[in-house]
N, C-alpha and C positions, 0 to 999 in steps of 0.2 A: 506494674507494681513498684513501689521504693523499695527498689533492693539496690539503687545504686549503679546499676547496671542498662545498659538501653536493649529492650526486650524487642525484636521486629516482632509487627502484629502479628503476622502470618505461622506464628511458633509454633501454636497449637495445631499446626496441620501436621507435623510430625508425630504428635500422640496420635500413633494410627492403631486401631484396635489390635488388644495385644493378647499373646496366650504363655504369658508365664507358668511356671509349672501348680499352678493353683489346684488344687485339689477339686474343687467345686464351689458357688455360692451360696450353697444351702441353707436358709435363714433368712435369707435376704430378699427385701421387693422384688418383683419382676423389673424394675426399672431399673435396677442394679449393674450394668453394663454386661448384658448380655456375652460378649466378647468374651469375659474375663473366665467363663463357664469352659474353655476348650477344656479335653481331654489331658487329666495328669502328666500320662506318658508318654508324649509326644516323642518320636523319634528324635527329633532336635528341634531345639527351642531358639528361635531367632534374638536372640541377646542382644543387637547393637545396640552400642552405647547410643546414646538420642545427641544433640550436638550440646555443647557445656550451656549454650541459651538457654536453650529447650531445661534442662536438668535444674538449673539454678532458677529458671521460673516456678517449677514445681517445687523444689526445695523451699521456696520464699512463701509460697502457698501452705506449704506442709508447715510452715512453723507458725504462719499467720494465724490459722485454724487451730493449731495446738495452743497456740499463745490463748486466744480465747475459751478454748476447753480449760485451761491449766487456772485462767482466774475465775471462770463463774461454777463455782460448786453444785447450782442448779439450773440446767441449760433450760428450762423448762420458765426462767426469770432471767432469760440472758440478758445482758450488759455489755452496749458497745464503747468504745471510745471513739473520739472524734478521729483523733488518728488513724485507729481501726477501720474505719467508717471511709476514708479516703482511699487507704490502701483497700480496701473490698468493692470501693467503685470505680480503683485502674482496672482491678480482676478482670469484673462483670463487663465493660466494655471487653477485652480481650477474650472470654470467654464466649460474648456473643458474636466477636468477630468472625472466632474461631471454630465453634461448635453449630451457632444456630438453631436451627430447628431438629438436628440429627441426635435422636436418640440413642440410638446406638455406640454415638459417640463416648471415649473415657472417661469424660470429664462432663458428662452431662447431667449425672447428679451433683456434682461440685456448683456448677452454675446457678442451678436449682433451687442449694444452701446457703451461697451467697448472696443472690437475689432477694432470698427470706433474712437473713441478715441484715441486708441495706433496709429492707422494708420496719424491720423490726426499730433499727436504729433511726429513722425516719419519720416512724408512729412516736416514739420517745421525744424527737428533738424537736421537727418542725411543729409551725402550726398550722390549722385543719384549712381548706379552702371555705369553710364557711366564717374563719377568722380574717380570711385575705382584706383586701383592697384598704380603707382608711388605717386599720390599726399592724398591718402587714410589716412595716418594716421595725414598730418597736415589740413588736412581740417575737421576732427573729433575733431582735438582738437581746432579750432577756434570753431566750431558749437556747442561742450557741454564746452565750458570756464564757463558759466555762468547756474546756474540753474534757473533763473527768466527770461530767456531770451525769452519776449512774443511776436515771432514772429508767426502772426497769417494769417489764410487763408481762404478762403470762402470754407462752405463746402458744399456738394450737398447734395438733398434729404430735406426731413421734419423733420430736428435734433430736433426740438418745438415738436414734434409729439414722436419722437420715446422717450425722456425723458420723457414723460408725461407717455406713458406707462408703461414707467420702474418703474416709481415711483409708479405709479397704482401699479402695481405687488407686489413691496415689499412692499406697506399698506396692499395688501391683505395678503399678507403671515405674516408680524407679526401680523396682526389682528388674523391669525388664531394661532398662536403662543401668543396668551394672553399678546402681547406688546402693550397696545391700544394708549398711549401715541404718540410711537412712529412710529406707524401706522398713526394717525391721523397727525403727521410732516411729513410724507410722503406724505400725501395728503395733506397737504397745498402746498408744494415745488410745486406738481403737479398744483395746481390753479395758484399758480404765474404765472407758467411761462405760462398755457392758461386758463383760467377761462370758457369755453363752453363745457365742456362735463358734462353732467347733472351725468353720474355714478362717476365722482370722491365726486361729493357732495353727491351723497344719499349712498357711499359707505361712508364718513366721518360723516354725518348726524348717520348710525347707528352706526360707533366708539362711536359717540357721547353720543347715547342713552346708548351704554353698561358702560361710567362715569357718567352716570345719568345725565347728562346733556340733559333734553328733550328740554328747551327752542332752546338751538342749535342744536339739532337731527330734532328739524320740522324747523328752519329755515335756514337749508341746503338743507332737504325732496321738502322744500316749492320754494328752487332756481334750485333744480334738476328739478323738477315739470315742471317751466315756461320754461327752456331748451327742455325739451323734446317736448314739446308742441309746442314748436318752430319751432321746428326741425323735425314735425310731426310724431315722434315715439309712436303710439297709445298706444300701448302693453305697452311699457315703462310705460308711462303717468299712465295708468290704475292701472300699479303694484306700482307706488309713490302715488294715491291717495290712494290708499286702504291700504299702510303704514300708514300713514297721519292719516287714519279714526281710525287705530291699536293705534298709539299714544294716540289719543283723548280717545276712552276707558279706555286705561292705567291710564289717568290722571283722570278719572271719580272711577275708582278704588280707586286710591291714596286717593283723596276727600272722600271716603266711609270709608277707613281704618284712615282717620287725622278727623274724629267726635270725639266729648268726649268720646263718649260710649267705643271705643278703644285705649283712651289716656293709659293705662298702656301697651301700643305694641308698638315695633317697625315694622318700615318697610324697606325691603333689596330689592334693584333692582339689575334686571339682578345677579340672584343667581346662583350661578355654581352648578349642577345637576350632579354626576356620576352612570351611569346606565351600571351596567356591564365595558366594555370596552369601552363605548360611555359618552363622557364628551356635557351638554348643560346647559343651560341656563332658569331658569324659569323667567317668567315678575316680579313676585312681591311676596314676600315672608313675612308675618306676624307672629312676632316671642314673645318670653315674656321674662320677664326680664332676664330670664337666657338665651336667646336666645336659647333657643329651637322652631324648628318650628309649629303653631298655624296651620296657613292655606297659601295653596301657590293657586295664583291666576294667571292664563294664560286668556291672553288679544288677542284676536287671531278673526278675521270673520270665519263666518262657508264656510265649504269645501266641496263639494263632498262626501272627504274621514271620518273616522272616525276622526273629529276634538278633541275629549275630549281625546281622545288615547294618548298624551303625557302630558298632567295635572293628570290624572290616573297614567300613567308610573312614574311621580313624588311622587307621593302620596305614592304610595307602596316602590319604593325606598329608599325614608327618613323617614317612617315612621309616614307621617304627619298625624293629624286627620280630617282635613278639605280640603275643596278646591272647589276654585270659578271658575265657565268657563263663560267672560264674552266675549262677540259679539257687544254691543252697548253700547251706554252712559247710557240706559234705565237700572238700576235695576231691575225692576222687568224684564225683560228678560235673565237674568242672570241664568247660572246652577249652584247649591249648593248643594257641595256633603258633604258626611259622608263617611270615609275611613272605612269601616268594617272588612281590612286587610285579606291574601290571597287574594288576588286581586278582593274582594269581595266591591262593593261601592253601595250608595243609594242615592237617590236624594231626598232633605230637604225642606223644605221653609226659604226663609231668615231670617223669626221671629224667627224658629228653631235653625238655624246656629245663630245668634247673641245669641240668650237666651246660646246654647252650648259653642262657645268660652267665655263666660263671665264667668258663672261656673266653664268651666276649669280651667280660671283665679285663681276666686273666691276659688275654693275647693284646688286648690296647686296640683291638678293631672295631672302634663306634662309628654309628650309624649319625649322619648330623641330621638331623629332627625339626622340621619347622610346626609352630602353632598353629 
């Protein structure tokens, strides 16, 4: 692509199928990258950043594609530019470098759209093979005289549909790529152009959460919600309110950690967690003035499975001394642990855990804390 930059071909091998915390694809083709369907709640989400190549190709992508949505009002009569038109034929070469015949692949409706693009602008500009051979070269130069030249054509198929997935796709991939920014523009470009899929909002709803931005993480959560409900997707519906109820704890947390008693702490949302080779994410982190961590708090409903098994996993990891497992708004339902280190923990009473962090405070004995 012209972004200025020199892209190795081989970049797209690191878009390896990914599982951000995406709620589901619900609405969307089956050819919709399969991949991107994992389960909400994943214990831990493998977050590495992708390398700056890798991220700035897809950002160059993400804006190419928006650029084109943002000037033709009806994708349905798209209009390419010649300029356009080059930078979507470096794409499609690296695309098919990179992708191939692998459906499965993230990017394999991108290439798809691309491809329909080059063809669209191709149908427009060149002339037919049955215009070739004597009158070939002057009717090439009447057809690219101009690079603005926006002769447009109806195209077939559901071009609203298949943009909306492509942009779905690259929110999910820089999302998992730690571009949250520009993941969450990727999913807006995606709402312009159709505003009814409930997973582009609860997939932006949780960009959302990971800037702290909770007010807009539940009233995305809260527009995903009424879509699927709609649209009578149960399953959906069940997995957004029980986000929903996750929020709400979060913020009953917050409220426990902003009393006076814990006015000398701060608090860190959405704290990035390395465990071994596995990069996640804890809900809520309480730290002291040197920012060393206090206690880290996972906001989570109970499961089946061993739900405390990744606030543990944190605990030992960074060296924390505390840590809250909370389930409801309710405090006193809440588990409060003590980290007793070697993977040894004990369950406290809250009067305990408060009388301890304050001490800590109090006495100047912090624990140093790695990410």
């Amino acid at each position: 692509m012209s972004t200025g930059m020199q892209t190795p071909q081989n970049i797209l091998s690191t878009f390896t199928p990914f599982g951000p915390p995406v709620l589901s694809t619900h609405g969307f083709p089956k050819r919709v990258l399969l991949a991107s369907a994992q389960p909400f709640a994943q214990e831990f989400i493998d977050a590495t950043p992708y390398p700056e190549s890798a991220a700035q190709w897809l950002i160059s992508l993400l804006d190419l594609l928006a650029g084109i949505v943002n000037r033709n009002e009806d994708l349905n009569r798209i209009a390419i530019t010649e300029t356009e038109y080059r930078r979507l034929s470096a794409v499609i070469d690296d695309l098919i470098y990179g992708v191939g015949e692998d459906e499965t692949h993230p990017l394999s409706a991108a290439m798809a759209l691309v491809g329909m693009l080059i063809k669209t602008y191709e149908d427009q500009h060149f002339p037919k093979l049955i215009d070739l051979y004597p009158e070939l070269a002057e009717d090439t130069a009447v057809e690219t005289a101009g690079e603005s030249k926006n002769v447009t054509a109806p195209i077939s198929g559901q071009i609203d549909t298949d943009f909306v997935t492509v942009l779905f796709s690259i929110g999910c991939l820089l999302w998992k790529g730690d571009r949250i920014e520009k993941a969450i523009s990727a999913y807006n470009s995606a709402i312009r152009i159709n505003p009814d899929y409930a997973s582009v909002y609860a997939s932006r709803g949780e960009a959302k959460s990971n800037l702290n931005d909770l007010i807009g993480a539940k009233a995305d959560l809260q527009k995903a919600l009424k879509l699927a409900e709609k649209q009578e997707e149960q399953d959906f519906s069940v997995a957004i309110e029980e986000r929903l109820q996750e929020f709400d704890v979060l913020e009953a947390v917050v409220r426990y950690f902003s009393e006076r008693k814990f006015a000398k702490f701060s608090m860190l949302r959405e704290c990035r967690i390395q465990i071994g080779a596995i990069h996640s994410r804890a809900d809520l982190v309480l730290r002291d003035a040197d920012e060393n961590f206090v206690a880290i708090a996972e906001c989570k409903l109970p499961s089946e499975t061993s739900y405390t098994e990744p606030l543990k996993s944190y605990l030992c990891a960074t060296d924390t001394p505390f840590g809250i497992f909370a389930s409801s708004t309710s405090r006193d339902s809440w588990m409060f642990y003590e980290n007793l280190r070697y993977n040894r923990f004990r369950r406290i009473e809250r009067s305990d855990f408060e009388k301890r962090v304050l001490e800590l405070h109090e006495e100047g004995d912090h624990y140093e804390t790695r990410r």
